[in-house]
C-alpha positions as CSV (number, residue, x, y, z in Angstrom):
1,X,93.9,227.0,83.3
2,X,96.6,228.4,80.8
3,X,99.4,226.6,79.7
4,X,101.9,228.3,82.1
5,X,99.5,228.7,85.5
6,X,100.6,227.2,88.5
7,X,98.1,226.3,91.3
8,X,98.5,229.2,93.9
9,X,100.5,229.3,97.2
10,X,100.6,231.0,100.4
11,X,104.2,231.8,100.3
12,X,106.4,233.9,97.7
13,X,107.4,231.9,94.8
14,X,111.2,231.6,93.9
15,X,112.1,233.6,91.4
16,X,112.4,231.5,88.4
17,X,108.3,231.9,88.5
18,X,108.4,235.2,89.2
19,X,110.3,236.4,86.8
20,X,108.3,233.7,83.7
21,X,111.8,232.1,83.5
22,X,110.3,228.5,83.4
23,X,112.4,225.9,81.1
24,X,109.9,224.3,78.3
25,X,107.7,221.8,79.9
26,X,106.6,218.0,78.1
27,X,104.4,219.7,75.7
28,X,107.3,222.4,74.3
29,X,105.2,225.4,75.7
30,X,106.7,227.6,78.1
31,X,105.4,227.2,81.1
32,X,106.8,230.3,82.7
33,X,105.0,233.5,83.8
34,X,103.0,235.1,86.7
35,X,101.5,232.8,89.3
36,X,97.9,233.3,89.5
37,X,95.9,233.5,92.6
38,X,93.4,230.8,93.3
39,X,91.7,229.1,96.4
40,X,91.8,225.7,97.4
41,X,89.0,223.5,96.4
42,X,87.8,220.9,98.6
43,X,86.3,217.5,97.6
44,X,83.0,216.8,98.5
45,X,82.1,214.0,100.7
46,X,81.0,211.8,98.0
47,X,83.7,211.7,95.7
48,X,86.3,212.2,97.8
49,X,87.0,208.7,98.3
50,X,90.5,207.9,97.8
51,X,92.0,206.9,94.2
52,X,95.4,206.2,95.5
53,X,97.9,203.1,94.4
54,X,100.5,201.5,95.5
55,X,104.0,203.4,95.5
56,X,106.0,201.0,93.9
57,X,108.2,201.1,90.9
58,X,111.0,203.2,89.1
59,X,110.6,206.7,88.3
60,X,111.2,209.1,85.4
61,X,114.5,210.4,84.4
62,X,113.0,213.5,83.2
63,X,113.2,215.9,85.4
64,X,115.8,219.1,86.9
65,X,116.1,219.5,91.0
66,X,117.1,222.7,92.5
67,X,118.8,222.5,95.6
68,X,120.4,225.2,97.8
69,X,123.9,224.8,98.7
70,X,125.5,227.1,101.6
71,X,124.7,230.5,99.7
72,X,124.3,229.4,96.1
73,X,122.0,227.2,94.1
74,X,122.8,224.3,92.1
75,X,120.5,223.2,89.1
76,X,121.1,219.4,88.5
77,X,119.3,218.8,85.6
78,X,118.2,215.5,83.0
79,X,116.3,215.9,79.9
80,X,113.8,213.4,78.6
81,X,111.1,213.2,75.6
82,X,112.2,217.1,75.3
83,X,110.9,217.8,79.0
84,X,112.6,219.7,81.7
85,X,111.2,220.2,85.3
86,X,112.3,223.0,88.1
87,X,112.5,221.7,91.4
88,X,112.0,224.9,93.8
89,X,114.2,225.4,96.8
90,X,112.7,223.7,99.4
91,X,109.8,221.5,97.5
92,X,110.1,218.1,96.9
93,X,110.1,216.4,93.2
94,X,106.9,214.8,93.7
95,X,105.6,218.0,94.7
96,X,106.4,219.8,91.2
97,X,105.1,216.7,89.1
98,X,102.1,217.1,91.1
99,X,101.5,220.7,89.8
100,X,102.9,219.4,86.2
101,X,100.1,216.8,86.4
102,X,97.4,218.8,87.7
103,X,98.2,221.9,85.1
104,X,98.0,219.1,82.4
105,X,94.6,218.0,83.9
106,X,93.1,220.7,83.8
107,X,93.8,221.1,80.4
108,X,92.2,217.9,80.0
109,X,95.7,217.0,77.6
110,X,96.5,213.4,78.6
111,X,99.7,213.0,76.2
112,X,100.7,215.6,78.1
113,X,100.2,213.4,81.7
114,X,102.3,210.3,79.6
115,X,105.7,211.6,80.7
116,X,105.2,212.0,84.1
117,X,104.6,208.4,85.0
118,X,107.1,206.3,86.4
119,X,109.3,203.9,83.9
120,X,107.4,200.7,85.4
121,X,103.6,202.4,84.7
122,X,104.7,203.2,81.6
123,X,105.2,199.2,80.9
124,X,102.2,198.7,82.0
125,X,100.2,200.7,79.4
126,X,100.9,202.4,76.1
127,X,100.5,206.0,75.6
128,X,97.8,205.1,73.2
129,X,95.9,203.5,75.8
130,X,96.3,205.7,78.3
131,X,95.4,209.0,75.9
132,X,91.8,206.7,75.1
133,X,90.8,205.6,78.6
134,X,91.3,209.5,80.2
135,X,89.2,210.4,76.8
136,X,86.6,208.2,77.5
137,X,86.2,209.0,81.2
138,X,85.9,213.2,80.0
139,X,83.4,212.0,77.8
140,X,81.5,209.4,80.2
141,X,81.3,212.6,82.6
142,X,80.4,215.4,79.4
143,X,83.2,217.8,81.0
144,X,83.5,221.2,79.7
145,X,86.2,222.2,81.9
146,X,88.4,221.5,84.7
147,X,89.6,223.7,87.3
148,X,92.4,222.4,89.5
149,X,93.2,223.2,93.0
150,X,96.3,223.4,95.1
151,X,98.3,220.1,95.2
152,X,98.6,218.9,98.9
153,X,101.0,216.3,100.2
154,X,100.0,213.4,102.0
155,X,103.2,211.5,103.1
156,X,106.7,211.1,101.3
157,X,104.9,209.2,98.1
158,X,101.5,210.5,98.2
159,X,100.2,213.7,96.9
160,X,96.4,215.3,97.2
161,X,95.1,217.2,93.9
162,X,91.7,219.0,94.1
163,X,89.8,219.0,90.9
164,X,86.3,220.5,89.9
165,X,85.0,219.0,86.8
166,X,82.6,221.2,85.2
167,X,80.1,218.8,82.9
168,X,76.6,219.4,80.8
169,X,74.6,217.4,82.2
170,X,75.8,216.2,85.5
171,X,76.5,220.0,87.1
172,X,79.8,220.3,88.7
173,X,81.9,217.5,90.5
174,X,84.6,217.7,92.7
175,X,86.7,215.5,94.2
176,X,90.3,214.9,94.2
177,X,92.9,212.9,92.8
178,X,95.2,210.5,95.2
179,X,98.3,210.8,93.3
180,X,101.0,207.8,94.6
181,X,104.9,208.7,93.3
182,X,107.3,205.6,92.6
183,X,111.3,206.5,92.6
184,X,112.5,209.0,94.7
185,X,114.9,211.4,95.2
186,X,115.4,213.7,91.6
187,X,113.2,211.3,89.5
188,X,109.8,210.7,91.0
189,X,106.8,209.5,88.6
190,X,103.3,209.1,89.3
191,X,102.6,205.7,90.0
192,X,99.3,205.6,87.7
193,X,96.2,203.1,88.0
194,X,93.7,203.3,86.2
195,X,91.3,204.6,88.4
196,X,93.1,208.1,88.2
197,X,91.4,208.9,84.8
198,X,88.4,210.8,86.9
199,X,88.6,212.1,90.6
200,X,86.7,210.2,93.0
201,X,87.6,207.0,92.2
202,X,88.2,204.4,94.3
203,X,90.8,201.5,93.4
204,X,89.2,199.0,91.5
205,X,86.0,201.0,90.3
206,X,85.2,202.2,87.1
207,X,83.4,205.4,85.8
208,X,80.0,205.1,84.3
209,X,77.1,206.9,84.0
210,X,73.0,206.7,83.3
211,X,71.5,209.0,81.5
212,X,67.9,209.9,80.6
213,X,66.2,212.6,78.2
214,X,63.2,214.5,78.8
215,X,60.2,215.0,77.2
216,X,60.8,216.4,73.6
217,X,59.8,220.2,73.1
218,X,57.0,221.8,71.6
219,X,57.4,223.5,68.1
220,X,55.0,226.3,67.6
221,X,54.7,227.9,63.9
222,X,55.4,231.9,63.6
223,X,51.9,232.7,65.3
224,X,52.5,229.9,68.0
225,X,50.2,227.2,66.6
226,X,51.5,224.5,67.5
227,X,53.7,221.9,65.2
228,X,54.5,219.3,67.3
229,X,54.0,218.1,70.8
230,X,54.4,215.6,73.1
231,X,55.6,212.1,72.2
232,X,53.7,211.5,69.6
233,X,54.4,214.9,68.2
234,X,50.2,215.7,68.0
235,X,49.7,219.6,65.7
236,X,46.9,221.6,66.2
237,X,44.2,220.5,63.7
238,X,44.5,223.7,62.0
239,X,47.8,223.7,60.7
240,X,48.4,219.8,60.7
241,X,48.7,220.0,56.8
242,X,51.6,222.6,57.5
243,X,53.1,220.2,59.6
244,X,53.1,217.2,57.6
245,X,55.6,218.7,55.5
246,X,57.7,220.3,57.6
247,X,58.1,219.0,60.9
248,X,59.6,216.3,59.6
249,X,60.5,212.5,61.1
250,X,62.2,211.1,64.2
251,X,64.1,208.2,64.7
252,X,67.4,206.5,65.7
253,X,70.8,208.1,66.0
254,X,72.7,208.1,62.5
255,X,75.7,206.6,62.7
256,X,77.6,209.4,61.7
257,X,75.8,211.6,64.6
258,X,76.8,208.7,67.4
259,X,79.5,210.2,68.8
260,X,78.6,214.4,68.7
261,X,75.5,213.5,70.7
262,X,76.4,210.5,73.2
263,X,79.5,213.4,74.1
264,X,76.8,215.3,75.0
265,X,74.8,213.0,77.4
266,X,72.6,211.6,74.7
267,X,72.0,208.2,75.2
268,X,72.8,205.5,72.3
269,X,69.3,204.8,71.9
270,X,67.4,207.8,72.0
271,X,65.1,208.8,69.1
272,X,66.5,212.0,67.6
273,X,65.3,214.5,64.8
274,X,66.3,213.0,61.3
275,X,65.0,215.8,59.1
276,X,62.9,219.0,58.5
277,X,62.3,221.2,62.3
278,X,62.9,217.9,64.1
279,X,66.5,217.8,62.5
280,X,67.0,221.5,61.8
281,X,66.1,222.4,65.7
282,X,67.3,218.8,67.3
283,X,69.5,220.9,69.7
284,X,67.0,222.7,71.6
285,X,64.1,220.6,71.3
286,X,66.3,217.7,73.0
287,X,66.2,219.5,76.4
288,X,69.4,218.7,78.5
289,X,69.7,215.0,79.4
290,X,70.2,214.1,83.1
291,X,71.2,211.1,85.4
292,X,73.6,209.4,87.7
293,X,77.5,209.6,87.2
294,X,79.0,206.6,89.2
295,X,82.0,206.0,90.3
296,X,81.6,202.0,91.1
297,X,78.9,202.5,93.5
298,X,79.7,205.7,94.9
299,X,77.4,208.8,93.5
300,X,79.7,211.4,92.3
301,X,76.3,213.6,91.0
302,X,73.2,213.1,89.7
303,X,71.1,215.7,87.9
304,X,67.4,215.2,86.5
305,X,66.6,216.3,83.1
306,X,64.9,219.5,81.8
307,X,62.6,219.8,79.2
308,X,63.2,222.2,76.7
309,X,61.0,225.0,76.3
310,X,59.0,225.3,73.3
311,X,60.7,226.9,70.0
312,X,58.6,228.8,68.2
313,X,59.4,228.5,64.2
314,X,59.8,230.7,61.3
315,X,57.3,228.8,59.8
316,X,54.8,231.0,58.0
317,X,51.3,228.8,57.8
318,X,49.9,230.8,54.6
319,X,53.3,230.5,52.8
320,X,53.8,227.0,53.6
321,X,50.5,225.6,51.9
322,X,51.1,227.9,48.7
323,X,54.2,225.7,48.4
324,X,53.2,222.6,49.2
325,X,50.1,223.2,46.9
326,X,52.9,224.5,44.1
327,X,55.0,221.7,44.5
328,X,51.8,219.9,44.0
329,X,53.3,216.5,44.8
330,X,55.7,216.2,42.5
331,X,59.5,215.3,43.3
332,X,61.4,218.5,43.8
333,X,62.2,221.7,46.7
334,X,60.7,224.7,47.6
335,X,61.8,227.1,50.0
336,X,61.3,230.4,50.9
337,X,62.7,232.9,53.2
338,X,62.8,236.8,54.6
339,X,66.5,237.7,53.3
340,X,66.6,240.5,56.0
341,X,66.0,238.3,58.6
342,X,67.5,234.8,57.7
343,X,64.0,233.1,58.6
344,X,62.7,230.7,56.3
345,X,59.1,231.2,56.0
346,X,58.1,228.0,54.1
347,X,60.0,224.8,52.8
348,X,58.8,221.7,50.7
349,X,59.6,218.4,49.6
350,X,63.2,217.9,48.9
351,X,64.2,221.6,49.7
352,X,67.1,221.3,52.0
353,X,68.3,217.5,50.9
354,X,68.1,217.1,46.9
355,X,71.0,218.0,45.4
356,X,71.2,218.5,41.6
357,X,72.9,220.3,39.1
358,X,71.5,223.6,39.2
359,X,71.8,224.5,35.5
360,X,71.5,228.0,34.5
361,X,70.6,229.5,37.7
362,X,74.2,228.8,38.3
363,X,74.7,231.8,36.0
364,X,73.9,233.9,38.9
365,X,77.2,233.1,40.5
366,X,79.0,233.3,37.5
367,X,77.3,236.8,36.5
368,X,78.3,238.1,39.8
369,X,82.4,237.0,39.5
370,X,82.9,238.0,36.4
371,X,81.3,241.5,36.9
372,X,83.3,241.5,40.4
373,X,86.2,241.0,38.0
374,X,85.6,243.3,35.9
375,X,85.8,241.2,33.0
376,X,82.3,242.1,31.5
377,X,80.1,245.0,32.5
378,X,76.5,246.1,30.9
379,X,78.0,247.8,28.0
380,X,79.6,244.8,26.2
381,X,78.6,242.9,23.6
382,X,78.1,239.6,22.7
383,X,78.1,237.3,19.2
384,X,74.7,236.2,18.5
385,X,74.7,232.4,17.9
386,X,74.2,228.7,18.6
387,X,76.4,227.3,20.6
388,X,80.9,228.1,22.3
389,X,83.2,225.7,21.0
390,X,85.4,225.2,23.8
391,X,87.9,222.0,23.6
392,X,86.6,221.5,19.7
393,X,83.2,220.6,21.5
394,X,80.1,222.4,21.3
395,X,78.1,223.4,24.4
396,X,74.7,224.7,22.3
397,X,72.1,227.4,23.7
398,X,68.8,225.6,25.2
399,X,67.2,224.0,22.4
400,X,70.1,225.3,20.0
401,X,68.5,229.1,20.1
402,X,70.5,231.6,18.6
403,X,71.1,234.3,21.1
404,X,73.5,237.2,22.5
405,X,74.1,240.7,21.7
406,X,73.8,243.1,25.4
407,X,75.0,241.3,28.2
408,X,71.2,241.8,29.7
409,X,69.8,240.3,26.8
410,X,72.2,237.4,27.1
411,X,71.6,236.9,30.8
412,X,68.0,237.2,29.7
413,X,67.7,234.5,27.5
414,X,70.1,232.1,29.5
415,X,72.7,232.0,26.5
416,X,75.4,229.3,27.4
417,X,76.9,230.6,24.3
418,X,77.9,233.2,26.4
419,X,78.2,232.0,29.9
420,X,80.6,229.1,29.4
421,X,83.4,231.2,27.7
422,X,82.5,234.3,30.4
423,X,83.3,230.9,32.7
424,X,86.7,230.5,30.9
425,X,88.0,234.0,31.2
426,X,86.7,234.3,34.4
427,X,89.2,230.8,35.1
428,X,88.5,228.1,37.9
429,X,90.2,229.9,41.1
430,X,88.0,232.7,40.9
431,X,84.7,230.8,39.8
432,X,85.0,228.7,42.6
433,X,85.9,231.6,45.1
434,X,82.7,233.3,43.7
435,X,80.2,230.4,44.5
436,X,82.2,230.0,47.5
437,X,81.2,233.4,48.8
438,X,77.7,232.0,47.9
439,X,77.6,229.1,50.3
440,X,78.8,226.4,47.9
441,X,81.4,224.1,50.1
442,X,79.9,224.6,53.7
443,X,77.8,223.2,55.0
444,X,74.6,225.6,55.9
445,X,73.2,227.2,58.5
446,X,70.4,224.9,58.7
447,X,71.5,221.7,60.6
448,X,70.5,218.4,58.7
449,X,70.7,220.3,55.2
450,X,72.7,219.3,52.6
451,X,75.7,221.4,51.3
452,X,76.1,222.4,47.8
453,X,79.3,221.5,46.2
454,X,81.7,222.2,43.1
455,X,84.8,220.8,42.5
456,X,88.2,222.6,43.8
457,X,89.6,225.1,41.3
458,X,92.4,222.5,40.4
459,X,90.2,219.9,39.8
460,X,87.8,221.3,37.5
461,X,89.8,220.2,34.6
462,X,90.0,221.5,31.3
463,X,88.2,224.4,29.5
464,X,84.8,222.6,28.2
465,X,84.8,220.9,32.3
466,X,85.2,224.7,33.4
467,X,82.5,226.5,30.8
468,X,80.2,223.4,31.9
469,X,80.7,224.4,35.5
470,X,79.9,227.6,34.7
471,X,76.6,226.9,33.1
472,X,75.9,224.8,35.9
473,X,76.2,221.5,34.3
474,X,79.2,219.3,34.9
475,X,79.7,218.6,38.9
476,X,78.2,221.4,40.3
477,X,75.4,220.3,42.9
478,X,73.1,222.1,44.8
479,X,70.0,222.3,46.5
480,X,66.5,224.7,46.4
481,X,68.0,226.3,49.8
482,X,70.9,227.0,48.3
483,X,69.9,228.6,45.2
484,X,67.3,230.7,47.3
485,X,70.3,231.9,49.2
486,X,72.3,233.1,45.9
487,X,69.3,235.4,44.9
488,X,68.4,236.4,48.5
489,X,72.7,237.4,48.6
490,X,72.4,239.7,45.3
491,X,69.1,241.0,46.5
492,X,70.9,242.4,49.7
493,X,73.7,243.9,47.7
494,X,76.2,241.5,48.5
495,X,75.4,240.2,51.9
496,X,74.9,236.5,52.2
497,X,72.0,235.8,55.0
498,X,72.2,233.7,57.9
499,X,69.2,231.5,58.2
500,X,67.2,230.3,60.7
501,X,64.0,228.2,61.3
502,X,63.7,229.6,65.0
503,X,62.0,232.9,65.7
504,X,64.6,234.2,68.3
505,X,67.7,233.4,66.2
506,X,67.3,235.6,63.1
507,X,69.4,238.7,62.5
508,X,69.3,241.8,60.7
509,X,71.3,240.8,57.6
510,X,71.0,244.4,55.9
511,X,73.9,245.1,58.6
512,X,76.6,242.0,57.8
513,X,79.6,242.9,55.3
514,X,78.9,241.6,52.0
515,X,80.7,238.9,51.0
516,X,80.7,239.7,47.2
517,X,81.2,243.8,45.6
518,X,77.9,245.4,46.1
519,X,78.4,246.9,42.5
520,X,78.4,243.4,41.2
521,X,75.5,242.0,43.2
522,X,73.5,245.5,42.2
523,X,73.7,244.9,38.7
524,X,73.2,241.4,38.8
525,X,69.9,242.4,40.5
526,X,68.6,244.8,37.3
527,X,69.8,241.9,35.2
528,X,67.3,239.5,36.6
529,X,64.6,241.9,36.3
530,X,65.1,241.4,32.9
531,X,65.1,237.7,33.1
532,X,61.4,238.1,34.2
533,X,60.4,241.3,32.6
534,X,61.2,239.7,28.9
535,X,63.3,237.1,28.9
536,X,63.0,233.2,30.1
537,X,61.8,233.7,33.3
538,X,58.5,235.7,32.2
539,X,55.9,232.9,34.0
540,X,57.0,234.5,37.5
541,X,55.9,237.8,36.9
542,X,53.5,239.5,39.2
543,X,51.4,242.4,38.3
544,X,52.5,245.5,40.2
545,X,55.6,243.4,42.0
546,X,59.0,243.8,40.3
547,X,60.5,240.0,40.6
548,X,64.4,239.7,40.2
549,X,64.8,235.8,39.4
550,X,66.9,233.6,36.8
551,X,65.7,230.1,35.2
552,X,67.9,226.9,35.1
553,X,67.3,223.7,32.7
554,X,69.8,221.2,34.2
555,X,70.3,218.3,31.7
556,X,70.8,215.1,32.9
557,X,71.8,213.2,30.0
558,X,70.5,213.7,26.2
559,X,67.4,215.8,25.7
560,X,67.2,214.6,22.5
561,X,64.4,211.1,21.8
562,X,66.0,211.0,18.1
563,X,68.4,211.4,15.8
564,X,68.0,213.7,12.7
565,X,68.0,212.7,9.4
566,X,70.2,213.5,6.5
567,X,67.3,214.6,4.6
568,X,66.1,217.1,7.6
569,X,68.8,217.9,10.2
570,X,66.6,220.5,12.0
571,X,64.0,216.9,12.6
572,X,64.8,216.5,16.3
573,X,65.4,220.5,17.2
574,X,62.5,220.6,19.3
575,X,62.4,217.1,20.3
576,X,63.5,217.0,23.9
577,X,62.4,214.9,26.5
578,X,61.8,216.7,29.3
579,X,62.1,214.0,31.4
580,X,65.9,214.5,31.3
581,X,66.3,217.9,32.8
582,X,65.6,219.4,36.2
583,X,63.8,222.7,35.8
584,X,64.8,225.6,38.6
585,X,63.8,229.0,39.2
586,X,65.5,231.1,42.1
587,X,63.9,234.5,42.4
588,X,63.8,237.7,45.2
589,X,61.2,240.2,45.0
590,X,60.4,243.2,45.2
591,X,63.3,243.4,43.1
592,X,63.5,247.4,43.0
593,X,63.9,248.1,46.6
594,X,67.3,248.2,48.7
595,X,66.0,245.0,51.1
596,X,63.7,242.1,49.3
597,X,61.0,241.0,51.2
598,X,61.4,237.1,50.6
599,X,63.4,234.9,48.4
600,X,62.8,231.8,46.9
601,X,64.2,228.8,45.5
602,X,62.4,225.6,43.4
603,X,63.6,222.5,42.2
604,X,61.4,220.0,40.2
605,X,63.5,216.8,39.5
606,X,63.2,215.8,36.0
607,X,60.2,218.5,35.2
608,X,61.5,220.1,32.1
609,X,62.9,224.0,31.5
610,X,62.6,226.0,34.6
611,X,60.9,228.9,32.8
612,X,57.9,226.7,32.0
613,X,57.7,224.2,34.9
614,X,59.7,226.5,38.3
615,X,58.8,229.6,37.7
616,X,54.7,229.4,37.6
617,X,56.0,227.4,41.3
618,X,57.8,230.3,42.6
619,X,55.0,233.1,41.4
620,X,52.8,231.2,43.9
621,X,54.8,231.2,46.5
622,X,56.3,234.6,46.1
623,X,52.3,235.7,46.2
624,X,51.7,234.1,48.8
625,X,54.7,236.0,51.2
626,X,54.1,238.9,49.5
């Protein structure tokens, strides 16, 4: 019910409603308008049973009476805590605190019920309280939403008010609340008790609930094999490998997960998914939760639960075991997905949860703001050389290559002795706009995955922090989804896909509004061609397939095992360790059409260069969907 509705009545309102002249009620809102019309709503027998207290105590001085004099009207009025209540011709005080209280109800807005008690309930518990217990009781029922009937008065202190509590699991409840009024005359308050939190309380009970959930549901791959089912979560036998790797694990709610689900009806012990379809698809495959909501030993409802149907995946059985067998057991992410559709066809390993700094494939997002900028374009130039000094400190090309020249050719060979000064002039705002239009900083649409992060613009820091955040390096953190999602975003000329593991959730994606200028994301595109037409990304070529993908070499600390010596200083050029870098490869392909036909992303923690060790991964894989 809106902020301003008033229960509806049989006879013509006075014109103060009629005309939306209401005075500012306890929340500040005006509260005036058009009456709406509504119908009484009865309680049920079963939780009907009387809530009312004793009528005892002082009342609230917070209120204006209208009374009609011999031809006039005279408004006596108090103000209190910024509220101020209309008393109609002819209707009593408790009457309009009645609506007041129902109206805030239904809103389910208990600060807003505080006022209207009486001076001595208020003494007996703090606002704070109060605002916790009517919480709790909402939540103890999973109400969605209340609808409140027309107040009806009982006797001089005692007034009726019909409510129907819509709830998720327990169906719909109605029943009334028995609303006693302490101090008469021009200051009436309601007379509160603590069973009033939930109609259909008696005195003296409290509001509980048992709940139960059914059976888990059935995940079915693409071509409805079938995942996981039943309690122990049995596949077929022929796509069992498939699911060991991406159904994913069950257990105990997370702490941090407590209070979303047990709002919902969950109860505190269930088992719940804790990663890969289990996690992603936890929602659905919970079916809704039923049980007994109590009000002492009186039934208010009862519902039994319903088993979800079965939720058939994305999951793509052929493309799965390419990247499993790619990933080949080593610590790392594959994913790959359809960026028309959103779905994600295949995932591996550490896909959705391993965050890393993502090293040159980073370059994509910078490639794409600074074009969108218009602070480079294909026809400039580059110095060809070693390393940028930025902040008298050099950040040197991959195994401290000269390279430059075109801005293709630069792109090509990864040349941080371009990107981090493109970085620079580009400036931290409008970097970190850029990857935010990416998906960096939110969380993604796959429940359970982990979001990719960067700092905040003003908390990049200086020039060297910014040109190694634009390389990257420094605190940028992502994950193989993510990355798989910047290509899949250039491939569709701008448009950043929604995802989805489930069949009947995906989307056409060619027909969203891009999130970054389709000129940018198109030549972006051409310029990762290049990366694995000649450049370091060569390993992922496929013959007949163009391939659009860009390699990253994140270091983790020094990728040097010596120092050089005064009589050689070129000794340790070619000495790293590639223990301390993650290799990456994100790719889309084909890479000459308007729509892709899959994207991917790999991560191998601590695996070397990403043209050597990712991008052989993501040929496999992109064979594989293609």
């Amino acid at each position: 019910m809106a902020d301003g509705d008033l229960p509806g009545y049989a006879q013509p309102h006075p014109w103060w409603t009629r005309q939306g002249t209401l005075t500012r009620g306890l929340s500040g809102k005006p509260q005036g308008g058009t009456r709406p019309k509504t119908s009484a709503t009865r309680p049920s027998g079963r939780a009907g049973a009387s809530n009312r207290g004793p009528g005892t105590g002082p009342g609230v001085g917070n209120v204006v009476r209208r009374r009609r004099i011999a031809g006039g009207t005279v408004l006596a009025a108090m103000a209190a805590g910024g509220c101020l209540v209309l008393f109609g011709g002819g209707r009593s005080g408790e009457i309009v605190v009645a609506e007041q209280y129902s109206r805030a109800f239904a809103r389910q807005d208990a600060g807003a019920l505080y006022p209207l008690l009486s001076e001595e309930a208020r003494r007996r518990i703090t606002r704070e309280r109060f605002v916790a217990l009517h919480r709790e009781a909402l939540s103890t029922a999973t109400a969605t939403r209340i609808v409140a009937g027309p107040v009806r008065r009982v006797d001089d202190t005692h007034v009726d008010i019909p409510l129907t509590v819509h709830t998720r699991i327990f169906g719909t409840v109605r029943g009334t609340l028995s609303v006693a009024f302490a101090g008469g005359g021009d200051r009436p308050g309601v007379d509160w008790r603590a069973n009033l939190v939930f109609p259909g309380i008696p005195a003296g009970a409290a509001l509980t609930r048992t709940v139960q959930l059914p059976p888990r549901g059935t995940l079915l791959t693409r071509d409805e094999q079938v995942l996981a089912e039943g309690d122990a979560r049995t596949p077929a036998p022929d796509v069992a490998d498939v699911a060991r790797d991406t159904v994913g694990q069950l257990g105990p709610i997370p702490t941090e997960r407590l209070e979303e689900l047990t709002a919902l009806g969950v109860p505190p012990d269930a088992t719940v998914g804790l990663s890969g379809l289990e996690r992603a698809l936890d929602d659905r495959l919970r079916g809704r939760p039923g049980g007994t909501l109590m009000a002492g030993d009186t039934v208010l409802a009862q519902r039994t639960p319903r088993q979800a149907g079965a939720v058939r995946t994305t999951i793509a059985p052929t493309v799965e075991r390419a990247a499993v067998a790619a990933l080949a057991g080593r610590l790392g992410g594959v994913v790959a997905l359809n960026p028309r559709t959103g779905e994600l066809l295949a995932f591996a390993g550490i896909a959705f949860s391993g965050l890393q700094p993502p090293g040159s494939t980073f370059k994509m997002v910078t490639l794409a703001g600074s074009l969108e900028a218009g602070i480079t374009d294909e026809k400039q130039t580059f110095p060809v050389r070693t390393a940028a000094t930025l902040e008298g400190v050099e950040l040197q090309n991959a195994n401290g290559e000269s390279c430059g020249g075109s801005l293709a050719n630069s792109f090509a060979q990864s040349c941080n002795s371009v990107f981090a000064p493109l970085g620079v002039q580009l400036g931290a705002r409008k970097l970190v706009a850029t990857a935010e239009k990416f998906g960096f900083n939110t969380a993604p649409d796959i429940p359970g995955a982990a979001t990719s992060t960067l700092p905040a613009a003003g908390e990049i820091g200086d020039a060297l922090a910014l040109g190694s955040t634009a390389i990257g390096q420094g605190r940028v953190q992502a994950t193989a989804l993510q990355m798989a999602t910047v290509a899949a975003t250039i491939g569709l000329g701008g448009r950043k896909p929604r995802l989805t593991v489930a069949i009947d959730e995906r989307v056409d994606n060619t027909k969203l509004e891009p999130v970054v200028d389709p000129s940018a994301a198109r030549t972006a595109g051409r310029l990762m061609l290049d990366v694995v037409a000649y450049g370091t990304g060569r390993a992922a070529a496929i013959t007949g397939v163009k391939v659009a993908g860009k390699t990253g070499t994140a270091e983790l600390e020094s990728t040097q095992n010596c120092e050089p010596t005064a009589e050689d200083p070129e000794s340790c050029k070619n000495a790293s360790v590639t223990t301390d870098t993650d290799a990456w490869f994100a790719a889309f392909a084909p890479g000459n059409r308007t729509t892709p036909k899959v994207a991917v992303g790999v991560l191998l923690v601590r695996a070397g260069a990403g043209g050597d060790a990712a991008a052989p991964v993501a040929r496999q894989v992109l064979v594989a969907a293609l």
